[in-house]
PAFI-451953 format. One record per residue (C-alpha): x, y, z; residue number from 1; residue in three letters. Coordinates in steps of 0.25 Angstrom, whole numbers. Example, Ala and Ser with C-alpha at 12.3 -4.5 7.8 and 13.67 -1.06 7.14 Angstrom:
// residues 2
     u     v     w kolba dovex
    49   -18    31     1   Ala
    55    -4    29     2   Ser
This chain:
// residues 669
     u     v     w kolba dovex
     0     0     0     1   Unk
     5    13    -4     2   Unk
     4    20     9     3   Unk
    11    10    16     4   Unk
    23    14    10     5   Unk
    24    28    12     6   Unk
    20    26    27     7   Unk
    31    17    28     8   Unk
    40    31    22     9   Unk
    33    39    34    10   Unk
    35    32    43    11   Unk
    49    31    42    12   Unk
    50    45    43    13   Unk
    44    44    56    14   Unk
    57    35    61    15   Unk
    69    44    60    16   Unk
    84    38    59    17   Unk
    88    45    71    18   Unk
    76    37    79    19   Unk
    78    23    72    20   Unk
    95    23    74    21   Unk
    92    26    89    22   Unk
    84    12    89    23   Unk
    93     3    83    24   Unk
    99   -10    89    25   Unk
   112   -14    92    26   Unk
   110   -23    79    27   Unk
   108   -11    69    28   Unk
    92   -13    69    29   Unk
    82    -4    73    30   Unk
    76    -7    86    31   Unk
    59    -4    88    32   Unk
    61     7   100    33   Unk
    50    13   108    34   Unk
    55    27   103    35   Unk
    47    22    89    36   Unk
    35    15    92    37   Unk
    26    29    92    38   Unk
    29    29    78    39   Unk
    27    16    74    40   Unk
    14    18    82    41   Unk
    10    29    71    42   Unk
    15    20    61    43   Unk
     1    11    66    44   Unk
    -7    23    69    45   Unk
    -4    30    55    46   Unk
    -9    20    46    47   Unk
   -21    13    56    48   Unk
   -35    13    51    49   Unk
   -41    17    64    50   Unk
   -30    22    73    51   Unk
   -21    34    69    52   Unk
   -20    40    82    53   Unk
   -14    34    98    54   Unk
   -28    33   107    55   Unk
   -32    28   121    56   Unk
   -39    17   113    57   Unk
   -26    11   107    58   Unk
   -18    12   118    59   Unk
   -27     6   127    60   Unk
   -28    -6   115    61   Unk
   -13    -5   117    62   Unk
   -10    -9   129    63   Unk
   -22   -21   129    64   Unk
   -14   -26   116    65   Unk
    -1   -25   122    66   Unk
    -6   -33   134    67   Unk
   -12   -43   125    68   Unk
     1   -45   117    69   Unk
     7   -47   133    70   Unk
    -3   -55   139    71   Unk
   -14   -60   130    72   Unk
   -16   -75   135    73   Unk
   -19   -66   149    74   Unk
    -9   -75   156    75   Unk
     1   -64   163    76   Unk
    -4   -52   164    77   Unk
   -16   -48   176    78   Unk
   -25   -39   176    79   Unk
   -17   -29   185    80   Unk
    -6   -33   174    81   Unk
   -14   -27   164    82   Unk
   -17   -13   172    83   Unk
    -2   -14   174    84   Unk
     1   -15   160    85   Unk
    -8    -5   155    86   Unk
    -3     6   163    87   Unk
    10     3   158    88   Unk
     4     6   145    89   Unk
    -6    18   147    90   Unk
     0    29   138    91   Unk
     9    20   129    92   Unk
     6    28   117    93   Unk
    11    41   124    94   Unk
    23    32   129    95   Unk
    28    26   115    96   Unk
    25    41   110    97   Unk
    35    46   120    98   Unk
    45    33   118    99   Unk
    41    27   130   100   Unk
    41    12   130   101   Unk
    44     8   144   102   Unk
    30     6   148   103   Unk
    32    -8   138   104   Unk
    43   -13   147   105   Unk
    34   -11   159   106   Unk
    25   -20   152   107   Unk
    35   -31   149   108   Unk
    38   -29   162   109   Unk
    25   -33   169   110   Unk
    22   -45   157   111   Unk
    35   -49   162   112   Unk
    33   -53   175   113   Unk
    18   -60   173   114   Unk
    25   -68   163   115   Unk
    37   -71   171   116   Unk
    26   -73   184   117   Unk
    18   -84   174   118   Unk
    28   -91   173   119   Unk
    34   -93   185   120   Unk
    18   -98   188   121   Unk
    19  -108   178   122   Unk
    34  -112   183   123   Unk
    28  -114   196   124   Unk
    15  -123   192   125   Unk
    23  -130   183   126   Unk
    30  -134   194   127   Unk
    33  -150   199   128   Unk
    19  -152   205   129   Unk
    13  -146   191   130   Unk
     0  -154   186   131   Unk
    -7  -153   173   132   Unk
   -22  -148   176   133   Unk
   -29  -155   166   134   Unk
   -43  -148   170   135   Unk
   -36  -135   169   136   Unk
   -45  -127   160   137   Unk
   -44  -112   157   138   Unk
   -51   -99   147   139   Unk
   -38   -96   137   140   Unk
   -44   -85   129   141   Unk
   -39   -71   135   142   Unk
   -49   -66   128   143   Unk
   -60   -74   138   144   Unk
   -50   -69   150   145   Unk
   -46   -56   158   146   Unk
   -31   -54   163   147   Unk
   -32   -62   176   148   Unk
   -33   -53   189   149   Unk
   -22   -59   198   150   Unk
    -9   -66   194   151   Unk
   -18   -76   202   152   Unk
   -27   -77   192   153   Unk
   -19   -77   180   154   Unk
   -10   -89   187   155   Unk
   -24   -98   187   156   Unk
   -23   -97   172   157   Unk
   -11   -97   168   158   Unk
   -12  -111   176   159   Unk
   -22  -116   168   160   Unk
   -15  -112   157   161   Unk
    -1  -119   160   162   Unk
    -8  -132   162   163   Unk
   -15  -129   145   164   Unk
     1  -126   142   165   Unk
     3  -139   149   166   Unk
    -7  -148   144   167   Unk
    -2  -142   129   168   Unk
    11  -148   131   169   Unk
     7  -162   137   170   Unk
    -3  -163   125   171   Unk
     9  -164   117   172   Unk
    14  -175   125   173   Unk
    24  -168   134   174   Unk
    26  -173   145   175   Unk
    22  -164   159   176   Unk
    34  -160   164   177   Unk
    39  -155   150   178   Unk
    27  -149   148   179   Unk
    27  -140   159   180   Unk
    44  -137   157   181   Unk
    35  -132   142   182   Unk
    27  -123   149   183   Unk
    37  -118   157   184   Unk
    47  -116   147   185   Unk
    35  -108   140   186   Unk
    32   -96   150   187   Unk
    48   -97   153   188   Unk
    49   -93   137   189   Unk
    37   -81   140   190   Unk
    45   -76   150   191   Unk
    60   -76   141   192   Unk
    52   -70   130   193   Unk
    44   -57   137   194   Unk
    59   -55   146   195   Unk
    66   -55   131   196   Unk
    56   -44   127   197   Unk
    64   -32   121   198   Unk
    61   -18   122   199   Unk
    58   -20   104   200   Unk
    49   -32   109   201   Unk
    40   -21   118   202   Unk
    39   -12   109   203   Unk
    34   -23    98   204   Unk
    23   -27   106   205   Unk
    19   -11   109   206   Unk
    17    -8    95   207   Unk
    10   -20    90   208   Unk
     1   -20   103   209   Unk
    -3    -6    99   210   Unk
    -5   -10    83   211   Unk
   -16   -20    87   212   Unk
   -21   -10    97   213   Unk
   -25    -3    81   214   Unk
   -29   -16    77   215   Unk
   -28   -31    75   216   Unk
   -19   -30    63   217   Unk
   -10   -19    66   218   Unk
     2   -23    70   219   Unk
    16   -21    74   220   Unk
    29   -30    65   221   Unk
    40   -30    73   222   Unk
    52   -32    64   223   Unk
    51   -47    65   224   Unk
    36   -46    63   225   Unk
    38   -39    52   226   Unk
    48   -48    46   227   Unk
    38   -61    47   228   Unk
    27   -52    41   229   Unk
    33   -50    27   230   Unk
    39   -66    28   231   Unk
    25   -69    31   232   Unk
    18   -60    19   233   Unk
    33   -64     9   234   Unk
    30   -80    13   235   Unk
    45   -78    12   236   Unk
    58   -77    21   237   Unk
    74   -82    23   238   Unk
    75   -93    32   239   Unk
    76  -107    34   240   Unk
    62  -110    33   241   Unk
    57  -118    44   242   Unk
    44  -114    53   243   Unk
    47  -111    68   244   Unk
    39  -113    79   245   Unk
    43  -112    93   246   Unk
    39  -125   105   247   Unk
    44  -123   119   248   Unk
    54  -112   115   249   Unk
    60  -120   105   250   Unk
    60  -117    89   251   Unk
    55  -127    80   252   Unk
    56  -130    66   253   Unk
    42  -131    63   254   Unk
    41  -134    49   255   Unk
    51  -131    37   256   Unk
    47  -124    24   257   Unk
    51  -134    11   258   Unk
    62  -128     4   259   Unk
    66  -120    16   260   Unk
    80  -122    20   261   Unk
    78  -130    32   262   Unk
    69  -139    24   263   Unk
    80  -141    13   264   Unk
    91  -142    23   265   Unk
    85  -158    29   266   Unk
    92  -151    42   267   Unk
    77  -146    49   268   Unk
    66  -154    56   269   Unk
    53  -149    60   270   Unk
    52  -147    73   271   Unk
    68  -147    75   272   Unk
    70  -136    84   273   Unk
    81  -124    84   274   Unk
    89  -123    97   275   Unk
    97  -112    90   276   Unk
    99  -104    79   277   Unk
   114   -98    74   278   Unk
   116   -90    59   279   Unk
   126   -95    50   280   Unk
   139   -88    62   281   Unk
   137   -88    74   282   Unk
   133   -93    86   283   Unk
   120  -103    88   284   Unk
   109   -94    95   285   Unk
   100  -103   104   286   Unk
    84  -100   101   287   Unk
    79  -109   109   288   Unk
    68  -100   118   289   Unk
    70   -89   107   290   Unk
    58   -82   101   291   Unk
    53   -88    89   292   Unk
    54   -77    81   293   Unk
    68   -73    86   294   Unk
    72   -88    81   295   Unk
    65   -86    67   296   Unk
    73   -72    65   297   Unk
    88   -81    68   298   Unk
    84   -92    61   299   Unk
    78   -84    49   300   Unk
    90   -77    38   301   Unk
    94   -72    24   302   Unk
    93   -85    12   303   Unk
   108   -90    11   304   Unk
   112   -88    26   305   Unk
   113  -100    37   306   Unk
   106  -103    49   307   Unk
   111  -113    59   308   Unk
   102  -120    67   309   Unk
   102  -129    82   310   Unk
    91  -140    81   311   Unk
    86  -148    90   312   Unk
    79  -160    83   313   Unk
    71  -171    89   314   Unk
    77  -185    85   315   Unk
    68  -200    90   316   Unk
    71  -197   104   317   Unk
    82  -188   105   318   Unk
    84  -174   101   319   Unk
    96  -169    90   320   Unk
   101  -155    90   321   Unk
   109  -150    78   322   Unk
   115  -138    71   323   Unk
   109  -135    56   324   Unk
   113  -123    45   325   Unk
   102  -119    37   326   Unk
   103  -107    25   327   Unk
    93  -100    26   328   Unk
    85   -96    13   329   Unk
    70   -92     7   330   Unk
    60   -97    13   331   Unk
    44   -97     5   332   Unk
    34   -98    14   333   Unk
    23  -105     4   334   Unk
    17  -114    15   335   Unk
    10   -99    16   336   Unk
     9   -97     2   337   Unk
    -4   -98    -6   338   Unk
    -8  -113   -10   339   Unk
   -15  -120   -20   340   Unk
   -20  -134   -16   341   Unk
   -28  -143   -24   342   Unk
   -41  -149   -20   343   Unk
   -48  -159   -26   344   Unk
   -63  -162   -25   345   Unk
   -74  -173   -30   346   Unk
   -84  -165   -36   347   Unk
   -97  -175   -43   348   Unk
   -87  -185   -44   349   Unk
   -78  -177   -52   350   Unk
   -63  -172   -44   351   Unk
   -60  -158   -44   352   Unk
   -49  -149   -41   353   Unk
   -50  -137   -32   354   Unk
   -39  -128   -27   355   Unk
   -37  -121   -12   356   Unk
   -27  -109   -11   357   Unk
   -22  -108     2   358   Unk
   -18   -94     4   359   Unk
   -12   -93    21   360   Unk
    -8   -79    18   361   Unk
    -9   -67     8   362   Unk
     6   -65     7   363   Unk
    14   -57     0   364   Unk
    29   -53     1   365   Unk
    25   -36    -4   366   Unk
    39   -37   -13   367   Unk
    36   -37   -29   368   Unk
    35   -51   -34   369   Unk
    34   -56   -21   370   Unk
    26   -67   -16   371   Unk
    12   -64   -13   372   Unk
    -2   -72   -11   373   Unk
    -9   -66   -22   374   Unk
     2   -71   -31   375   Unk
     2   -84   -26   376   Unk
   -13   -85   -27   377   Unk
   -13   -81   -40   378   Unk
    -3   -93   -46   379   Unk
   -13  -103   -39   380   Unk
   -23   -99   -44   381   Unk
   -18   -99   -58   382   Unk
   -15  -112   -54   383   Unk
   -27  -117   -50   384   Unk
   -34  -113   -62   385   Unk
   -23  -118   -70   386   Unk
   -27  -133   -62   387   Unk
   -40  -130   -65   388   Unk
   -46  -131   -53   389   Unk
   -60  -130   -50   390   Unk
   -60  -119   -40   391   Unk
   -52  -112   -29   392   Unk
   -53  -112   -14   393   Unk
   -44   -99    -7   394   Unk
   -41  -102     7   395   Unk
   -41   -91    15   396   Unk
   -44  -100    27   397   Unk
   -30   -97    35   398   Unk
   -26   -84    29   399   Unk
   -25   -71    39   400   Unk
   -24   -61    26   401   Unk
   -11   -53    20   402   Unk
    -9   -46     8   403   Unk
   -19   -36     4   404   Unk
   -14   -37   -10   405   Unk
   -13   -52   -12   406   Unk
   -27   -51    -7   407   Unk
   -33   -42   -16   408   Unk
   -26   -48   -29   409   Unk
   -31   -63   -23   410   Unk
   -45   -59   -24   411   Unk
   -44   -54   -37   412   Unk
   -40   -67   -43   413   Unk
   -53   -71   -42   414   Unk
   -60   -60   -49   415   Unk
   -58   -51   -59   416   Unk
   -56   -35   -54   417   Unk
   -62   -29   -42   418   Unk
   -59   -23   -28   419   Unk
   -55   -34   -18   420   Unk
   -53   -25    -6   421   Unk
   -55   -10     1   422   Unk
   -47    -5    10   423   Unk
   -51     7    19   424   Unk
   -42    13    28   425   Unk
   -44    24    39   426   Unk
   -52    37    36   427   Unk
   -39    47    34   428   Unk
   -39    50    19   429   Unk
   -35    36    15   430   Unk
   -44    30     3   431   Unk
   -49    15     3   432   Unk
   -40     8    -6   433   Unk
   -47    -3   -15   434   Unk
   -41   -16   -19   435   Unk
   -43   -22   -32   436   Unk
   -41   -33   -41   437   Unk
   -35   -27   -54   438   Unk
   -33   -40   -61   439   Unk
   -43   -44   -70   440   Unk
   -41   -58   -72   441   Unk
   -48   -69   -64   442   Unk
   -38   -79   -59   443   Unk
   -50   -88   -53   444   Unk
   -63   -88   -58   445   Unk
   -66  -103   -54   446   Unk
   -74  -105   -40   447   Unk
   -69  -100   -27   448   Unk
   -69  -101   -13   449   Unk
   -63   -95    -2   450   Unk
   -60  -103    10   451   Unk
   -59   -95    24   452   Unk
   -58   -96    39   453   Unk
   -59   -86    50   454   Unk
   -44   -83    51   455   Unk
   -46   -79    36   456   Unk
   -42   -65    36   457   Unk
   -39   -51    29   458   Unk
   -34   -54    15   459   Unk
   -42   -67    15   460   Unk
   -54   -61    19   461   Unk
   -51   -48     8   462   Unk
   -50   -59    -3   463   Unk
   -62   -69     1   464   Unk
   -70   -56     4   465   Unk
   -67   -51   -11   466   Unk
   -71   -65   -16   467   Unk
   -83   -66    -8   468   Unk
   -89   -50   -11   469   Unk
   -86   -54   -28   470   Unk
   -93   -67   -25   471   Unk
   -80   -74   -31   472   Unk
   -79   -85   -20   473   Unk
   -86   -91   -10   474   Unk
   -79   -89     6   475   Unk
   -79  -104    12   476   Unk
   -76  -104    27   477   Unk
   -76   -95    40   478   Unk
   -89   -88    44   479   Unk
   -80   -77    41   480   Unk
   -64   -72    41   481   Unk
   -57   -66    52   482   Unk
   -62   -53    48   483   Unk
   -49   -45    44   484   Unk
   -53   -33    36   485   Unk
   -42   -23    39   486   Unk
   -29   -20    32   487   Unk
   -14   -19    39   488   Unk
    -1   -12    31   489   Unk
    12   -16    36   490   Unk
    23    -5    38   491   Unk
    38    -7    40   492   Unk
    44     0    50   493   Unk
    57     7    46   494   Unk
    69     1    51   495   Unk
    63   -14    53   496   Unk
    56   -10    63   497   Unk
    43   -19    60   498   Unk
    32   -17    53   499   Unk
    18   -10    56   500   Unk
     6   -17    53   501   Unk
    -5    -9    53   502   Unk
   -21    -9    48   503   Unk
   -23     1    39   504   Unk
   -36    -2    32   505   Unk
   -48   -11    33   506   Unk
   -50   -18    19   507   Unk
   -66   -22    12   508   Unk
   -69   -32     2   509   Unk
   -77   -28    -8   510   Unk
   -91   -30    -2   511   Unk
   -87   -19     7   512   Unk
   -85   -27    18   513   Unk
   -76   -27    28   514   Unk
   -68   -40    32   515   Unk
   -65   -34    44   516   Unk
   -72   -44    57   517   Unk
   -82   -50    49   518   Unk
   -73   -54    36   519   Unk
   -77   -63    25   520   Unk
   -89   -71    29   521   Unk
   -88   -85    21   522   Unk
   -99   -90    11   523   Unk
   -99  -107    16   524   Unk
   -95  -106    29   525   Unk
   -86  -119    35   526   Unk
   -85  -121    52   527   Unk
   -78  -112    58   528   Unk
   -64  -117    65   529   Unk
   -59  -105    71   530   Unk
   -65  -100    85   531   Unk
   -77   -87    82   532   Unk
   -67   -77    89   533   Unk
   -59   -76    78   534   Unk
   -60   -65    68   535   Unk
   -54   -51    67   536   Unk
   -67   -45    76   537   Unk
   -61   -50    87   538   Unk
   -47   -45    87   539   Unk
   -45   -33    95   540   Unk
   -46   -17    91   541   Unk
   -50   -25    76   542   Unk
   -57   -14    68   543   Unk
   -72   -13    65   544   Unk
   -77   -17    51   545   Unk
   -83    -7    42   546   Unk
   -90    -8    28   547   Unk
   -88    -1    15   548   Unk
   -97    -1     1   549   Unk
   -94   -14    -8   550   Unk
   -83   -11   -18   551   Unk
   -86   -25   -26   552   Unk
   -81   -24   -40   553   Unk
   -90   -28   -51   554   Unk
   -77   -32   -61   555   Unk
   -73   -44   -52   556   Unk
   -82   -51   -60   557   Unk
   -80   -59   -72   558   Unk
   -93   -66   -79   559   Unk
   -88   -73   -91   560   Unk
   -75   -79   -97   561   Unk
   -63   -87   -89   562   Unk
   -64   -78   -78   563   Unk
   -78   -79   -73   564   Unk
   -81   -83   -60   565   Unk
   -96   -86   -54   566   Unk
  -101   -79   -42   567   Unk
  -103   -84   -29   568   Unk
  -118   -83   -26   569   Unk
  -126   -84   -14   570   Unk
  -132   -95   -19   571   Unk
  -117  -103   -22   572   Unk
  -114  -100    -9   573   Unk
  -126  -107    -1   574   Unk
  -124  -118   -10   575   Unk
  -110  -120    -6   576   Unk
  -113  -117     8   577   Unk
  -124  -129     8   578   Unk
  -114  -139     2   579   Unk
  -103  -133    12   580   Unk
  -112  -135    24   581   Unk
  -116  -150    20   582   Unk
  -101  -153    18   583   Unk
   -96  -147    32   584   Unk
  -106  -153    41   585   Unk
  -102  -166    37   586   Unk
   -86  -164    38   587   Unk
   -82  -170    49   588   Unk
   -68  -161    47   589   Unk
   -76  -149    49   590   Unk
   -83  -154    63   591   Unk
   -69  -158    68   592   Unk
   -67  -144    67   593   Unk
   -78  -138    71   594   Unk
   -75  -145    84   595   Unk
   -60  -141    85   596   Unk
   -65  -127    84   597   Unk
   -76  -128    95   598   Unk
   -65  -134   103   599   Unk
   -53  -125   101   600   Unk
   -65  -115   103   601   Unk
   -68  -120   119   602   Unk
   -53  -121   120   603   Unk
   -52  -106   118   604   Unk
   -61  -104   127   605   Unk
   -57  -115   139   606   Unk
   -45  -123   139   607   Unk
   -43  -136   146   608   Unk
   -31  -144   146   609   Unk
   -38  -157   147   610   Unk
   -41  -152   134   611   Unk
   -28  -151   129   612   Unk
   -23  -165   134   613   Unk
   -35  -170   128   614   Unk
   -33  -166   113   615   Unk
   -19  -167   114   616   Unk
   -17  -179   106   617   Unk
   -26  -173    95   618   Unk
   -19  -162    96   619   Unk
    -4  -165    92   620   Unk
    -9  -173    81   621   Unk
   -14  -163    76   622   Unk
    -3  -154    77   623   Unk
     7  -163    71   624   Unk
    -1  -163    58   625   Unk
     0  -148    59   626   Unk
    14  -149    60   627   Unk
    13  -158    49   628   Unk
     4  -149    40   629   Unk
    14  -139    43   630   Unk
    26  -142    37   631   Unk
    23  -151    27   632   Unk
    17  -145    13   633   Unk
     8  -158     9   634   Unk
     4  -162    23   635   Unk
    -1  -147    23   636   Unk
    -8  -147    12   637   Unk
   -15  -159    15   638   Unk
   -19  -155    29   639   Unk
   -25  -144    23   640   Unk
   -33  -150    12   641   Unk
   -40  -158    23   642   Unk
   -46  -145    31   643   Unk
   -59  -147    30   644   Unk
   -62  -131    27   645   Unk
   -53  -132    14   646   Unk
   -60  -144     9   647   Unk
   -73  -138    13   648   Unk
   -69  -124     3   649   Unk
   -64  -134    -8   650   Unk
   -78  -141    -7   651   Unk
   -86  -128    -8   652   Unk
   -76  -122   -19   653   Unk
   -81  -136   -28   654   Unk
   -97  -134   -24   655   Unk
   -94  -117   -27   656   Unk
   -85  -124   -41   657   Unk
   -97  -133   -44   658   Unk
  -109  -122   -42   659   Unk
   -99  -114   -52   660   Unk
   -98  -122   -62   661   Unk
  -113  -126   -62   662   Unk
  -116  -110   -63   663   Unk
  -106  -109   -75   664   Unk
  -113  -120   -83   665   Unk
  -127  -114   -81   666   Unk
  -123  -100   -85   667   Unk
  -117  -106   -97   668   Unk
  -126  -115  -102   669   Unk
């Protein structure tokens, strides 16, 4: 966007040399310093589409987001804590303008010592005469709970909620004693990690507690943060290629990416875990303890250079430990990358061929010939016609959004021109901005479908609104998406300082609707899997939903030749929802579902450890197919070609292809 890029010029007019130069670390690189979060603040406040000034009502949203980001599980904190806290905070915005920041560090302070007071409880009831209360049952939902009055009180929880963490390991088959060492070891590590907490580290949590005091999708990019985000949006980075997770304050290898170089070397396992980490001189640095993140940036490194690695690999019995050298090289992410995967289906007897495209993510790496989902997407497409399949599902069903572009370039391969999506920023002069599809070509003009959930959001739900307003396809899923209707900007900092991300704009499909809390309702609804609170509605400080005139273009449309495409009537639609009805009532995937959901609902609600020991065994089965599905293409496919919801979208695409085609005939005989 245009005006992005000339508020990136502002604003580093706004940080002098003189300023940045007295910020740098001993390692050349500019530290973030309380003498310039005020104007990183009016970074946020000069581009939001509600706020443009500092109030009583965002401080106040402060400080309850800066508590939350502390305490939310309300383990540690009580509520004379709280009052504690906030008076330690009451007038920040007139203490960060005067470069004030001690007040954080009386805050750390306090959080400290709770912490630290936690877990000398839990030492002490994980003592010698320890037992595992199986009837121990608690609420787990902070939501469903006040800060506790008394250390007392808090105690009686977090007691219950030591025997859960308990329990979780002894599912697992560990033994008690090493279970309660685990635990241990866990609040030991909460401890190390809020004691390492720089002054950088404070001042991070200050400004992104005050960018979701704005809104749910404002946010602060610390240099790291930043880093990820654009590895995240390219699909792309130097490395070794390998997944990390961390287990008991160890770092595991968690799955390898194929033609990464620790997958060509033969020298990695899955689940081999790193002890240390050295670069190609030098000495080796133990990580064991370390922050995941601060492990990643060691291990992580330019293509060409080596990285040596300490392992520690399970072997029968025993346990191997051994030094490997890795060179480090690019790295594709494609298991996030747009897929095209066959389906075939009996149709009167006859087998035909469908196709899904899974798209996780609308990514897109912002260089000029770079990578990007709407690229992608277009290539499958041309593939599928060149397959000639008989139609084609878009799964949206795991996608949180991304890229407005690709978005808007996405839906226009599905008609010919027409507005895809308004945006309307704040009322200071600035004009709503209209997003089109130019491209008069129909890439796909065969039957449609696109298959949601309520985690589908932002991009997903610009796209499946367009298609659903043109009546171009028919939505197959949630009730209705998460409800996303707002649109961020991200802003580098100058120096490497982070990034800003910040809601500029609320965006409208072309009904006029807003997607924002009510999203994109679906046509043939499938059982819902996720619990009812989730959607955009219920985050906090999100922004109302407002409603402008329909901007539907008449030229997406196409009657005759190649590229016409049939609307999707009211009527199509109860037909499909009839037969989708029938097929789902008898599923016996489905009700296995439905029951999972109605239990994980209760569990959200009340927790019993009896619980937990009981579906234990279930329970690591089905994580080890997980793991499985995880790191192994063919096995991921094949799990995910048995979810009931997929199958369920493919059958209603061949009913929609079926209903089509008899339409076609009638009009040209």
């Amino acid at each position: 966007m245009k005006f992005t890029l000339l508020l990136v010029f502002s604003w580093i007019q706004l940080f002098t040399v003189s300023a940045w130069s007295q910020g740098k670390s001993s390692g050349g690189q500019i530290e973030l310093q309380c003498q310039f979060v005020y104007t990183i603040e009016q970074m946020f406040l000069g581009n939001h589409i509600k706020f443009q000034t500092r109030s009583a009502e965002l401080e106040n949203r402060l400080i309850d987001q800066y508590i939350k980001r502390l305490d939310g599980s309300k383990i540690y904190f009580t509520q004379g804590d709280i009052a504690q806290v906030k008076k330690s905070m009451k007038g920040a915005f007139e203490k960060i303008k005067t470069r004030k920041c001690d007040f954080l560090k009386d805050v750390q302070k306090v959080y400290l010592e709770k912490v630290q007071a936690r877990t000398e409880f839990a030492k002490k009831l994980l003592g010698e005469t320890y037992k595992l209360d199986d009837k121990a049952e608690f609420i787990f939902d902070p939501d469903k709970r006040d800060f506790y009055k008394t250390d007392k009180e808090a105690e009686e929880f977090v007691k219950n909620y030591i025997h859960f963490q308990v329990a979780n390991y002894v599912s697992t088959d560990m033994k008690l004693e090493e279970a309660k060492k685990s635990v241990v070891k866990n609040y030991e590590r909460v401890v190390k990690r809020i004691s390492d907490t720089t002054p950088e580290d404070l001042l991070v949590q200050y400004l992104d507690s005050f960018a979701r005091a704005l809104d749910p999708h404002s946010s602060f990019l610390s240099r790291d943060f930043f880093e990820e985000f654009n590895i995240n949006m390219s699909l792309s980075l130097e490395g070794i290629g390998a997944t990390l997770s961390q287990q008991d304050g160890f770092t595991m290898i968690d799955a390898l990416v194929p033609g990464g170089a620790a997958a060509r070397s033969g020298l990695v396992m899955i689940q081999d875990k790193i002890l240390a980490v050295g670069q190609e001189k030098g000495p080796m640095e133990n990580v064991i303890d370390m922050d995941l993140k601060d492990v990643v940036k060691k291990i992580r490194g330019k293509k060409g250079t080596k990285v040596r690695l300490n392992i520690l690999r399970a072997e029968g019995d025993g346990k191997k430990r051994q030094e490997i050298t890795l060179i480090r090289d690019k790295v594709s992410l494609e298991d996030e990358a747009a897929q095209l995967i066959p389906f075939e289906r009996e149709v009167n007897g006859k087998k035909k061929k469908y196709g899904v495209i899974n798209l996780p993510s609308f990514y897109s790496d912002g260089k000029r010939g770079g990578r990007s989902a709407a690229n992608d997407i277009k290539k499958l497409v041309a593939q599928a016609k060149k397959q000639k399949l008989e139609g084609l599902v878009l799964d949206f069903s795991q996608n949180g959004g991304g890229s407005l572009e690709d978005a808007v370039k996405i839906a226009g391969l599905f008609f010919k021109t027409g507005n895809v999506v308004k945006q309307a920023g704040r009322s200071d002069g600035r004009e709503e901005q209209v997003y089109s599809d130019s491209d008069s070509s129909v890439d796909w003009a065969g039957p449609l479908v696109v298959l949601t959930s309520r985690i589908s959001a932002s991009a997903s739900e610009i796209v499946a609104g367009a298609l659903k307003d043109y009546n171009r396809a028919v939505v197959v899923g949630a009730d209705h998406t998460f409800g996303k209707g707002s649109i961020q900007t991200v802003v580098p900092i100058p120096y490497d300082l982070g990034a800003v991300k910040v809601t500029i704009g609320m965006f409208y499909i072309p009904g006029g609707d807003s997607t924002q809390h009510g999203g994109v309702d679906g046509d043939v609804l499938l059982p819902n899997l996720y619990v009812d609170e989730l959607g955009e509605k219920t985050l906090d400080y999100s922004l109302p939903p407002v409603k402008l005139p329909s901007f539907v273009s008449k030229e997406a449309k196409v009657s005759e030749g190649e590229d016409a495409w049939n609307f999707v009537t009211q009527d199509v639609i109860k037909q499909l929802k009839d037969k989708s009805v029938a097929r789902v009532a008898a599923d016996a995937e489905f009700k296995k579902q439905i029951e999972e959901a109605k239990k994980a609902q209760e569990k959200g609600r009340l927790i019993k450890v009896a619980d937990i020991l009981k579906d234990s065994k279930e329970k690591n089965e089905k994580e080890k197919k997980q793991k499985l599905a995880r790191y192994d293409k063919a096995e991921r496919i094949k799990e995910y070609l048995k979810r009931p919801e997929v199958i369920e979208s493919v059958a209603v695409l061949s009913d929609l292809a079926e209903l089509q085609n008899a339409a076609r005939k009638v009009k040209v005989d």
